[in-house]
N, C-alpha and C positions, 0 to 999 in steps of 0.2 A: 693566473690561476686557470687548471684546465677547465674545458667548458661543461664537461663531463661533470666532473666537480661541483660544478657549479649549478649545474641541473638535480642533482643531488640535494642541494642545499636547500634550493625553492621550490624541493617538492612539497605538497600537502601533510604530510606525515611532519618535516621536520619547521613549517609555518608550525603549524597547532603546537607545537614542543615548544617554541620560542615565544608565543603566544602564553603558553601556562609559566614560562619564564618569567618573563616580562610582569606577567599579573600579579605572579609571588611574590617578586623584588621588589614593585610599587608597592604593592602591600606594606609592606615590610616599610618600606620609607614613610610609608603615609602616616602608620603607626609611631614610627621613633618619629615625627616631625612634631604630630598632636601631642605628643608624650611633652616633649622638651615646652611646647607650649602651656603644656596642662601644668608643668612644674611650676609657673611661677602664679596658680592661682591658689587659691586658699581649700584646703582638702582635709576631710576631715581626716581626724588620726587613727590609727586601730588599737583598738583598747587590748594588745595582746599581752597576755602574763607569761606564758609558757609555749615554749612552743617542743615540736614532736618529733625529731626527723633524725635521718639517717644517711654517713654517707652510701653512695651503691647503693641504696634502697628505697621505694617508693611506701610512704607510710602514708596509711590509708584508712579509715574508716567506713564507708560507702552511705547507703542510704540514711534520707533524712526521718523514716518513721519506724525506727527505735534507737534507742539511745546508749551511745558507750558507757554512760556514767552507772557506775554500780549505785546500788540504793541508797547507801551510805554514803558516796558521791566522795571517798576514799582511793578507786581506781577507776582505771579508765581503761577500754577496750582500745587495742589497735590489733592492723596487718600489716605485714614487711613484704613485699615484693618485690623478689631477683630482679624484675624485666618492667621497661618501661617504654608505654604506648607501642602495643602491639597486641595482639589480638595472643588472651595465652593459649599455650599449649596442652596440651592433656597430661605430659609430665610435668609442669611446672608447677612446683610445690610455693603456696604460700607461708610465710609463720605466721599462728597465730596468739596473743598472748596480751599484757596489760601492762599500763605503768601505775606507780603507786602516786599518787598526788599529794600525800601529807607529807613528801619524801621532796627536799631538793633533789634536783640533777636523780632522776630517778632510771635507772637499768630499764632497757627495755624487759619484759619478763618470760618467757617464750612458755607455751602452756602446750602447741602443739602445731602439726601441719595440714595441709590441705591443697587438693588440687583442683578440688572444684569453687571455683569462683571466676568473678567477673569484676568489671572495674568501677562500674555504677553499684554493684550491691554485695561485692566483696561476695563472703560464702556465708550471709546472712548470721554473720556472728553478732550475740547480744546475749542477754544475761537472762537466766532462765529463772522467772516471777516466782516460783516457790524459793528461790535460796540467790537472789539478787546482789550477796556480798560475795558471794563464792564460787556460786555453779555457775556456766558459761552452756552457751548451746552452740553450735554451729554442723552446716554442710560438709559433707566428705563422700568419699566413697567407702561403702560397707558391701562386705561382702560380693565385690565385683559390681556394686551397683549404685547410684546413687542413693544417699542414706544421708541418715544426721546421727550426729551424737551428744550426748549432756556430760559435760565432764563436770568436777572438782576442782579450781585450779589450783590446789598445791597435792593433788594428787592424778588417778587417773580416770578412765571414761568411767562413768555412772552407768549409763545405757544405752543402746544404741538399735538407730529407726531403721528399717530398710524404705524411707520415700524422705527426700530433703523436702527442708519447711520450709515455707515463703513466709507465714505467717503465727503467732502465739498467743493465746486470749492469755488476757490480763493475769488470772487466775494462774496460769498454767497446766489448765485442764486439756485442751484440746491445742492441736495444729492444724494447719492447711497448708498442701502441695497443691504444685503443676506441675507440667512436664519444662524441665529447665532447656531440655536440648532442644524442642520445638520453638522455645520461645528465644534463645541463642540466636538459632537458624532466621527468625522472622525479628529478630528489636536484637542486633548484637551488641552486647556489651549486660544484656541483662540475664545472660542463662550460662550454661555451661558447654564447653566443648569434646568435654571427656568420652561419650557415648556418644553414638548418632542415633538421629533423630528417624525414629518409627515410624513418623507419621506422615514423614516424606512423600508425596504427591497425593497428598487425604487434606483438600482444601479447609473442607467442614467436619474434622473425625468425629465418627461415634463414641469411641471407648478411650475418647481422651477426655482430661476437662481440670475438676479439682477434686481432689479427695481431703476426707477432714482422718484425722487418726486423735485414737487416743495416747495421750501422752502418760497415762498411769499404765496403761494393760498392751499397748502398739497395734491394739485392732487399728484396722481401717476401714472408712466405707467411701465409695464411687458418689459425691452427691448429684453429679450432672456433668453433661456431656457438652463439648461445643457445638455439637450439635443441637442440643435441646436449647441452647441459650441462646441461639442463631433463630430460632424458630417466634422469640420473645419480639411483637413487637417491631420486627424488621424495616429497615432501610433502605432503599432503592438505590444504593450501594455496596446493600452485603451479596448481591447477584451477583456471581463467577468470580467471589472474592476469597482471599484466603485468611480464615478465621485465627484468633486465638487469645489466651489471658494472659493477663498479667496484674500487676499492684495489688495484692489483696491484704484487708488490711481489717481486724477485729476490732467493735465497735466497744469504750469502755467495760462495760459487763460481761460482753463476751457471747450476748444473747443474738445479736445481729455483726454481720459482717459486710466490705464492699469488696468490688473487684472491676478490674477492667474486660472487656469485650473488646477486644479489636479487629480490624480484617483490612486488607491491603488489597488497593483494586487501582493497576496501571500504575503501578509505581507510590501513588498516594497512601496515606494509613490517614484510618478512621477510627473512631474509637466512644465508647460511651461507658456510663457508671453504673455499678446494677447493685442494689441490696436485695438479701434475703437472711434468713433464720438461720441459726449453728446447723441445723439439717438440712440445708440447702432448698426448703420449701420458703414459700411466701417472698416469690421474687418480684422486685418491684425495679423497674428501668431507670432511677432519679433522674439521671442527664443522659437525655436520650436523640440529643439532634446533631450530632455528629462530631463534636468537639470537647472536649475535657483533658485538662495535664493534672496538673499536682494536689493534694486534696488533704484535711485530719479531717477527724473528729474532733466536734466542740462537747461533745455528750452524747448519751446512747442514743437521742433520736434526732440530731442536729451532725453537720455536716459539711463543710468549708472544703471548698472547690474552685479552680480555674478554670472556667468553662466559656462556651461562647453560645448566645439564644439568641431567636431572631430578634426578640422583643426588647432585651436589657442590653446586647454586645457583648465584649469579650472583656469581662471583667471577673473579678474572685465572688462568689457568691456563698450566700449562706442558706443550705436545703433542709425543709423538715420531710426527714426520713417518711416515705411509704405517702406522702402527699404534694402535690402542686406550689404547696407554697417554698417561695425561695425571695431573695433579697439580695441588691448588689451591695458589698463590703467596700469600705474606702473608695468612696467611688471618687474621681479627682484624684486622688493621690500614692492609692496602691492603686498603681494600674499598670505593672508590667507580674506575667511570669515567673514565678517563684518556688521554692519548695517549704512551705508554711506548716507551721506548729504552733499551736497556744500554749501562753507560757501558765506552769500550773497552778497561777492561781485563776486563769482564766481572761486576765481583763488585756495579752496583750497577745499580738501574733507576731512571730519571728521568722523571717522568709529573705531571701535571696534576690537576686538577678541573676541572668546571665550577662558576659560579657558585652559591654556598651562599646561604640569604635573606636572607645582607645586604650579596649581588651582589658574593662576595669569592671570585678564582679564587686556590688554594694551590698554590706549586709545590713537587713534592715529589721527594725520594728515596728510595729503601729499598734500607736495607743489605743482601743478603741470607744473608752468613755471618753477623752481628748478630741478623739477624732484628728490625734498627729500620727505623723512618719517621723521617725529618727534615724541617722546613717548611724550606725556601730563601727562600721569600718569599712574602705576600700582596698580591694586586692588583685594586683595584675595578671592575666592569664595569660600565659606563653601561649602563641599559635600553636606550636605544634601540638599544646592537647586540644587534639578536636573530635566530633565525630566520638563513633565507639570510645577511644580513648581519652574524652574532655575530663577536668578535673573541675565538678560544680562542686560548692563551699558547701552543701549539704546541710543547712545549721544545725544542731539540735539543742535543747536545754537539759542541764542538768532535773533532777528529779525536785530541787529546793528552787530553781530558779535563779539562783547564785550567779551560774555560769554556763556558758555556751562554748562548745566545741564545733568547730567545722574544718573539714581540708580545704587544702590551699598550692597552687602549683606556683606563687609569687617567687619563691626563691628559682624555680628553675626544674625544680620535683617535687613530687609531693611532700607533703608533712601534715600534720595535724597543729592545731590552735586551740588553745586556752584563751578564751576573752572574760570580760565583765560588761555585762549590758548595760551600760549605763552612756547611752549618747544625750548629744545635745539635740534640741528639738530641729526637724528640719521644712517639715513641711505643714502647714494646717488649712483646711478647707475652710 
């Protein structure tokens, strides 16, 4: 071999290439080794009825805080996606549209397209509170610009926003936006790529933030800036950091709302919980010490969160809205990370994992007059969704509590799941 060649070979550049080799393939083995091992232990089963999918196409639902299931709990919300684990494109249309559930082997239904969305929150499709068996709401582009529309689905648009929703009181009086293409740019996988982002080198913008619209008349009003929200209270990490929101979520009545604060300093994100009034006055910091992921509502002034405090650790906690007092949930036994809902009669919470190392997401319940954890079902997650592109199970509940839906990349792409919650008991403190 020449030596030329071979000086080539043990340069630096092509160590570190054989190095991320190497790491991938052990991966990889390590994986199928635990797997063939984990096969012959005792695993619980997944209670799946139905399942969602398509070939060429990724079917999808996205976020876990609203629900595919229409009121009636007769149809169910999905999205078909061309392209798979890739950051989309500004042309790439998704479909969006429902299957029928009283319906064996049921057509997918197609209502309509859209090219704004993302792979954690889809283009915020869900079913719009005043007419729950019929009308659908979702993101698009209107008029050259980011917008929303409320359609009909067996016919066509109703009306249409010029500012996409993130979020709908119960009612379906009021919306809340943000800027999607800021929040793209800073958390991708949760905004939009179609436009660019304005706000581009405005660490802290003024004239950015959330705006609330009304959903009868399409007024809008500016309630606050991230600026003014930066200014609440501050961290000795929001210094030379780069600001901005996200999750915002209406509290049952519709009278309070949350949202996130985040800002990125060295590579790190930090983040905390802020409630305030449908006018964006009477803002109160809940989770305010640097840590918070996944959150409901238990009722207008109560609040279930994944947080981390010096005092209690990094557990799920339960906060009364606009005051100090808070309490840790399943402590012992829910204690990993999750994306949690209470099922509607109240008494049970339904949440997630992410993948354990041997790439298995568990879905779970906990009782919480029992004070058990029950597995519903485990589900394999292919490496390659990762990052931007992961596929989390999302869970949500139907409106009766009947049944739970969640995505699933088990088979190899996405698809959507039909289950019956009904496990076996698995854990008790």
């Amino acid at each position: 071999m020449p030596k030329q060649y071979l000086k080539q070979l043990l340069t630096a550049v092509n160590l570190e290439s054989t190095a991320r080799y190497v790491w991938k393939y052990a991966r990889y083995a390590y994986i199928l080794g635990a797997r063939v091992v984990k096969s012959f232990s005792k695993r619980p089963r997944s209670a799946i009825l139905k399942t969602f999918s398509r070939q060429h196409r990724e079917v999808f639902f996205g976020y876990y805080d609203v629900t595919p299931f229409s009121s009636d709990e007769n149809f169910l919300l999905a999205m078909h996606a061309p392209v798979r684990n890739v950051t989309p494109k500004p042309e790439t249309d998704i479909t969006v549209g429902y299957y029928n559930l009283i319906e064996d082997n049921s057509p997918f239904i197609e209502i309509g397209k859209t090219s704004t969305w993302c792979w954690q929150q889809g283009c915020r499709l869900q079913w719009y509170p005043q007419n729950g068996n019929k009308t659908v709401l979702y993101n698009k582009i209107v008029e050259g610009q980011y917008g929303c529309v409320i359609q009909d689905i067996n016919s066509e648009v109703i009306r249409s926003f010029k500012r996409p929703l993130y979020s709908v009181s119960h009612d379906g009086r009021w919306g809340l936006s943000l800027n999607f293409s800021r929040l793209q740019r800073l958390r991708p996988g949760y905004g939009y790529v179609n436009i660019p982002d304005d706000t581009l080198g405005q660490p802290v913008p003024e004239h950015d933030g959330i705006w609330r619209i009304n959903m009868k008349t399409g007024e809008e009003d500016f309630l606050f800036s991230i600026a003014e929200i930066s200014q609440i209270d501050p961290l000795d990490s929001m210094t030379s950091a780069e600001h901005y929101f996200n999750h915002i979520l209406f509290n049952p009545d519709g009278t309070r709302f949350m949202f996130f604060h985040l800002w990125m300093k060295d590579g790190k994100r930090f983040n905390r919980l802020i409630t305030c009034n449908i006018d964006g006055k009477e803002r109160y910091p809940l989770i305010n010490e640097g840590h918070v992921s996944h959150y409901a509502w238990k009722s207008n002034t109560e609040l279930l969160a994944y947080a981390t405090h010096e005092a209690t650790g990094r557990h799920y906690h339960l906060y009364k809205d606009r005051t100090n007092e808070r309490s840790v949930v399943g402590k012992g036994i829910l204690d990993q990370d999750g994306h949690p809902s209470y099922s509607p009669d109240g008494s049970m919470i339904l949440t997630d994992t992410y993948p354990d190392k041997f790439r298995d997401q568990h879905l779970l319940i906990y009782d919480m007059e029992k004070n058990k954890l029950s597995t519903v079902g485990t589900f394999y997650s292919p490496f390659k969704f990762t990052g931007e592109t992961r596929c989390d199970l999302h869970p949500r509940w139907s409106p009766g509590g009947k049944h739970v839906c969640i995505d699933s990349a088990r088979e190899g792409r996405r698809a959507m799941y039909l289950l019956k919650p009904l496990p076996p008991v698995m854990k008790t403190a």
